[in-house]
Structures are given as structure tokens and as C-alpha cells.
C-alpha positions, -999 to +999 in steps of 0.1 A: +293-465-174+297-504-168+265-523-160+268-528-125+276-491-116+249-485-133+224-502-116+243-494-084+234-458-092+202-465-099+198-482-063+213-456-049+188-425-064+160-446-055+174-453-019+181-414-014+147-405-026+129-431+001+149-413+028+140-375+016+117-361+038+079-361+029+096-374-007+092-403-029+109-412-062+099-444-081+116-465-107+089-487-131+085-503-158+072-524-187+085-551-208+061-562-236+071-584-262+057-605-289+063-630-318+039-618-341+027-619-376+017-593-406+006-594-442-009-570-470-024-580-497-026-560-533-049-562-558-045-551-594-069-531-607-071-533-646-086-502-665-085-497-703-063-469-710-041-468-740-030-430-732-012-445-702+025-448-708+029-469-674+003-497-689+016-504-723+000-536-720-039-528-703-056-556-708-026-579-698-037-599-659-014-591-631-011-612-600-023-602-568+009-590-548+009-606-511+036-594-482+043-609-455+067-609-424+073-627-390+090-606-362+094-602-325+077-572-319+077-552-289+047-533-265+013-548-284-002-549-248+013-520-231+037-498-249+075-512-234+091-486-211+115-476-179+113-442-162+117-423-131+086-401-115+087-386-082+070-361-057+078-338-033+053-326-007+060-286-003+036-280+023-001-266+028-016-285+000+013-282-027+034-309-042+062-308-068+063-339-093+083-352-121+079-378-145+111-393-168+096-419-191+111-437-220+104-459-246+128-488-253+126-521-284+129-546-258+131-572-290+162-556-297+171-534-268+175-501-284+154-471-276+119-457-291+127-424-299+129-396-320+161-386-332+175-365-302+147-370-276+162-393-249+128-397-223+105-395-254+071-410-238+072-382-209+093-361-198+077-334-174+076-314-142+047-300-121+035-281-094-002-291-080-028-285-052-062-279-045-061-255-081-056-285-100-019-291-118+005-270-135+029-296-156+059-288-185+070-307-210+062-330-234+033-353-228+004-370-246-020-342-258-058-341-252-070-356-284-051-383-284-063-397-246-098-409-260-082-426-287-067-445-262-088-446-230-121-458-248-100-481-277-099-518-257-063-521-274-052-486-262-041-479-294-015-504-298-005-536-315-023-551-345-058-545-328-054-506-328-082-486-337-083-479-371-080-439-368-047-441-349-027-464-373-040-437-397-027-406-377+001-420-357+013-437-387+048-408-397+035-413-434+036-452-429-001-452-436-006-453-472-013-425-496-038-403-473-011-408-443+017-394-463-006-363-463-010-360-428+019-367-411+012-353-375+039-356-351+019-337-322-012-368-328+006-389-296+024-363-277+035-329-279+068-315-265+075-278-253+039-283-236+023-258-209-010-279-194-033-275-166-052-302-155-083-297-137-084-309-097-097-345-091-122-337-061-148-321-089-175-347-085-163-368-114-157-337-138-124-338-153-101-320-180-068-307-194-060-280-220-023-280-234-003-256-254+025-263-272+048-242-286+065-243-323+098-226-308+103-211-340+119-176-350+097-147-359+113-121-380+102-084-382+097-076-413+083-107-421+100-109-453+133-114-435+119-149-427+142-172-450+121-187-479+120-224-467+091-243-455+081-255-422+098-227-406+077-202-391+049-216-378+051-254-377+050-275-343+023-258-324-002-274-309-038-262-289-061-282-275-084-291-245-105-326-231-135-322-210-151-353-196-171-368-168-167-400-154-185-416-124-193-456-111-192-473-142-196-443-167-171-423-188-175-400-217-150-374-230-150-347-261-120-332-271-105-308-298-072-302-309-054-281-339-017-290-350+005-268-374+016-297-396+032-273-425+036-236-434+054-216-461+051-178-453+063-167-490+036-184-500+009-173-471+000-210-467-007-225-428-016-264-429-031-274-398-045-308-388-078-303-367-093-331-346-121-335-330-135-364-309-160-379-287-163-411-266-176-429-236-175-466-223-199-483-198-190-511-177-226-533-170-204-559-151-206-585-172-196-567-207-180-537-208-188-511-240-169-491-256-172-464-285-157-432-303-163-410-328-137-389-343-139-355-370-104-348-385-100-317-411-069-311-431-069-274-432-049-251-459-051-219-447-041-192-476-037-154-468-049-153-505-080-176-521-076-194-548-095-193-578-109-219-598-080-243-576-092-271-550-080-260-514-058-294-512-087-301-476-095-334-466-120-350-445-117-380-420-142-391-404-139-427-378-154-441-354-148-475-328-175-496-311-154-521-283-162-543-259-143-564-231-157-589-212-138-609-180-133-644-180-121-657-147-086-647-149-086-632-184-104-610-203-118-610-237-110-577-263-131-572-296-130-541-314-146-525-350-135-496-362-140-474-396-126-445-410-131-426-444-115-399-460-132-376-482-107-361-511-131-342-533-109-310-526-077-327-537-095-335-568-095-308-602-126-291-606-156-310-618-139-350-613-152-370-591-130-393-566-144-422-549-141-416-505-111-442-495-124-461-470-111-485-438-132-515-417-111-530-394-119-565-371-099-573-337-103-598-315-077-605-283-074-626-250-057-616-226-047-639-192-031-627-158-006-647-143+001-626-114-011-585-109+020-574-130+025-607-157+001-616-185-003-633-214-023-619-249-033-631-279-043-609-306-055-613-345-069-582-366-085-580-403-084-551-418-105-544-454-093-512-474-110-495-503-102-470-530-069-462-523-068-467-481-035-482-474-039-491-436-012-514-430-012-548-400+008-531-377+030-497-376+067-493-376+092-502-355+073-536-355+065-543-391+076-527-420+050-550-446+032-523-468+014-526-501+015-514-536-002-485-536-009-459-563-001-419-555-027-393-549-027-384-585-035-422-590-067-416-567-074-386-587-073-400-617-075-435-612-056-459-639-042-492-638-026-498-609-019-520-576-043-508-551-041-524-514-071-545-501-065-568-475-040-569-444-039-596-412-015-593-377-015-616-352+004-611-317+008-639-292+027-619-262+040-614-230+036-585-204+059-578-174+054-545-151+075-536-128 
């Protein structure tokens, strides 16, 4: 359709909607983009170990390997969007809603989106009233809202917490993110949620189920022999919080079906766990999370003498913003470590990879919908962590990083060690 009939179309829904009864529909907006910059650093490590045929030469020096890239980059403020949402008002306290939101590469004006998935951010429709709300679709699940409600970031650009890059990464996230590729961590789709009613004196709360929409076959050894068939794709979880004046805390839990192989009687879920709670004193504003996140391989027969494959992440975030006239000052610092003892054999011991990230960010309003931020992050990684400056679509700068086995039984190898991202952006809402 040519441009103009487009937007003529556009004008027109929204024109009809304004004139439907006790009905509203609403086109919005963000565009967010950024010139921005990433690097990783690599450091050699150097360990005597003539048995190795991929170090023929051990004690040879190898350089430090540093990667770098400039890019315009796209939502490091607010994610960059355009959608639809509207409401109808049925009568004696009920409403019908729906919300059409996608993501869109302003830097390049493609969309964000899974392969297939047109309105990937949200794409859902309600029914509410004085029970709370009934909504379908896919939408941001439980767990992931205190990653992003009590991270000052929101869990974007090069000041992200630490534990997101790691679980929203799609394998992008070194050796332990290749692991745990989750891609209910942000949102789920084929979702069923109920949202608790807003007048509960400051209580609030969702629960979601997903569904895997996959085939069951009876017998179940009709199932065909390939993975990630018969289980994979779910998602349950819940958030509880309570928020009043200038307090919020929320806990939430959440369990993914990341992987399963029936022949084999193996589930893999991801399980994740997290607190957090922000204050606002007026002056300074604080900020902090904790987060629990298991790796679970669920056998319908034990093994013997065998490590379960588990691992353990533990993170957490302490924040703070603080207004500045017009502006407003970000700072984060956030940690996460994994704990792969069960990947390891029996009886060797492998040292916990390990994250500390710095941010720091300014942000200035120019109106109530334009701004201006600044951002620069440090992030320090130890045995084996691989968190990289900034996630793809944005940057694509990684490290040399060794393989699981190389964590097991660590050689010579590159191992990554340092990475910096900068962001100086704009932010439009319309």
C-alpha cells in the first residue's frame, strides 16, 4: 500500500474509533535512537600443558584480543515502537481492551521481531472490571517486570542490569548464555493472565500461563524422536507486590520449558526467582533486586555417578536516580555468578564465572515527550563470563571465549575480561 494511503488509513481508524460510542482507540509511539559505542576485551590465559594439541606452543605470549565497533543503535532509553491499543466500555463496570505493539530498528527502519511475529512487543486482548483483568496473548511475563521496574535502565542499552543481558541475551551471552537460551525471559506468547484489580490498597499482581501448543501423542512412544517437541514453550508464573507513596517491592517466580527430549525422559526448565523494591526519599531515589535462577534437568531416570548438567545464577542490582532540574541522574551496579559444579565430572573442581557491572547515565527533558541521554557502562568478567557491551540488534562485538569443556577443564585459551558501551541518544514519544 503506498505511503500516503497508508497513513490515510491510519487517520481514518483512529478518526472512526474517536467517534465509537463510549470507545477510544490510540495510536503511540517511540523513536529512540543512538550513536553509540562497544568494545570487549580478551585476555590470554597461558597454562603449561604439553597434552594440548590446540597449544603446540604453551609457553609462547599471545596478545590481548580487543573488539570494537561504532553503530547507530536503536531504543537504549525506551525500547523504539508503534502500536495501536484501545477500549471499549461494555457497560456496568466492564471494558474490552486491546493492545497491538511492535518493535521497529528505527536506525535502519526494519522491524524487531521474531521470525513470523508481526506485533512482537504486545499483542493482546482483555476483558476487565471490578474482578481485576482477564488478557490473551503474548505479553511480558511476571519475572521479567522487576528486572525492569526496579533496574534505573529498564533493562536496556549498555547500562542494563547485568542479569538481563545474561538471560535476554538468545545465546549472545557467552558460554553460560548459550546454555540458557530462554525465549519466554522478556515475553511469552499464547499467554492466559489475570491481573489483580487496582483499588486493593496498593496490593497488586499477575499470574500468567503460557502454553507450549505442542502435540501430545497417546502412546507416548508415537511422539517422533526429535527434541524440543513435546514439551518446550511453556511458561508458569506469578508477581505479587505492594506499592504505596514512595514505596515498591515485588517477588516473583517463574518456570520456562527451555528443552525436552521424551525418548530420553529429559525436561530442561529454566526457574527464576526474584525480589525487589525501590524507595523514592525525594532527593535520591533507591533501587535494588535480587534474583535466584536454576537450570533444571529433569530425568524420568537418575543418573549414576553422571553430573545433572544444573546450574546456578545468582544476581543482584543496587540503583539509584537522582533529579537534577530538568534531568535526571542514573547509576547502577549489578553482579551475577554462575555456579557450574554440576556441569563439571565428578570430583573436579570449576571456578564460579562471575559478572560486576558499572553504569552511569544522564538523562535531560526537552519537552514531556523529547529527551536527551547519555550513557557509559564497565563491565568486569571472570572465569569464563562472557557478558558482552550491549546485545544484538545493536552490537554484534563479542570475545574469544573458550567452550564449557574449556571451563571444565580449563587450558590455554582466550578468556573475556573487559567490555565498555557508551550511548549518547535521543528519545521521541508520541
Amino acid at each position: 500500500m503506498p505511503v500516503k494511503k497508508s497513513l490515510a488509513f491510519v487517520a481514518a481508524l483512529v478518526a472512526a474509533g474517536s467517534a465509537w460510542a463510549q470507545s477510544s482507540i490510540t495510536l503511540f509511539g517511540v523513536v529512540d535512537a543512538a550513536v553509540s559505542y562497544y568494545q570487549t576485551n580478551s585476555k590470554y590465559v597461558n597454562t603449561l600443558n604439553v597434552f594440548n594439541p590446540s597449544n603446540p606452543a604453551p609457553l609462547v605470549p599471545r596478545p590481548d584480543v580487543r573488539q570494537s565497533q561504532w553503530v547507530l543503535s536503536s531504543g537504549n532509553y525506551t525500547g523504539s515502537r508503534v502500536g495501536f491499543r484501545g477500549t471499549e466500555d461494555l457497560g456496568g463496570g466492564l471494558a474490552a481492551s486491546f493492545w497491538l505493539e511492535a518493535g521497529i530498528a528505527n536506525d535502519t527502519g526494519a522491524s524487531v521481531t521474531p521470525i513470523g511475529v508481526a506485533f512482537n512487543r504486545r499483542s493482546t486482548v482483555s476483558l476487565s472490571g471490578a474482578f481485576g483483568e482477564v488478557r490473551l496473548g503474548r505479553d511480558y511475563t511476571p519475572t521479567f517486570w522487576n528486572d525492569n521496574v526496579f533496574d534505573p535502565f529498564q533493562t536496556v542499552g549498555v547500562g542494563a542490569v547485568a542479569i538481563s543481558m545474561l538471560l535476554g541475551g538468545a545465546g549472545s551471552a557467552g558460554t553460560i548464555g548459550n546454555l540458557i537460551v530462554n525465549p519466554n525471559y522478556v515475553r511469552a506468547s499464547n499467554s492466559v493472565s489475570y491481573f489483580l484489580p487496582p483499588d486493593l490498597g496498593g496490593f497488586y499482581g499477575q499470574v500468567m500461563y503460557a502454553l507450549g501448543e505442542n502435540t501430545k501423542y497417546d502412546p507416548g512412544t508415537l511422539t517422533p524422536d526429535l527434541p524440543n517437541t513435546a514439551r518446550t514453550g511453556r511458561y508458569a508464573g506469578a508477581r505479587m507486590g505492594y506499592a504505596t507513596g514512595s514505596f515498591d517491592v515485588a517477588a516473583a517466580y517463574g518456570s520456562s520449558v527451555i528443552g525436552d527430549n521424551y525418548f530420553a525422559g529429559l525436561t530442561r526448565y529454566l526457574n527464576t526467582g526474584n525480589i525487589g523494591g525501590s524507595y523514592d526519599f525525594g532527593p535520591v531515589k533507591l533501587y535494588g533486586e535480587y534474583s535466584h535462577v536454576v537450570l533444571q534437568n529433569d530425568r524420568s531416570v537418575p543418573l549414576v555417578l553422571t553430573p545433572s548438567g544444573d546450574i546456578t545464577i545468582t544476581g543482584y542490582l543496587l540503583g539509584l536516580t537522582v533529579p537534577v532540574g530538568p534531568g535526571l541522574i542514573r547509576a547502577t551496579y549489578s553482579h551475577l555468578q554462575a555456579d557450574l559444579k554440576n556441569v563439571a565430572p565428578v570430583g573436579v573442581s570449576v571456578p564460579d564465572p562471575k559478572t560486576d557491572k558499572l553504569a552511569l547515565g544522564y538523562v535531560h527533558n526537552l519537552s514531556k515527550r523529547t529527551l536527551l541521554y547519555a550513557t557509559v557502562a564497565y563491565t568486569k568478567n571472570k572465569n569464563g563470563a562472557a557478558i558482552p557491551p550491549a546485545l544484538p540488534p545493536n552490537g554484534s562485538v563479542g570475545y574469544l571465549s573458550p567452550s564449557i569443556a574449556d571451563l571444565v577443564n580449563p587450558t590455554s585459551g582466550y578468556r573475556a575480561d573487559t567490555a565498555y558501551g557508551y550511548d549518547f541518544g535521543i528519545r521521541h514519544a508520541f
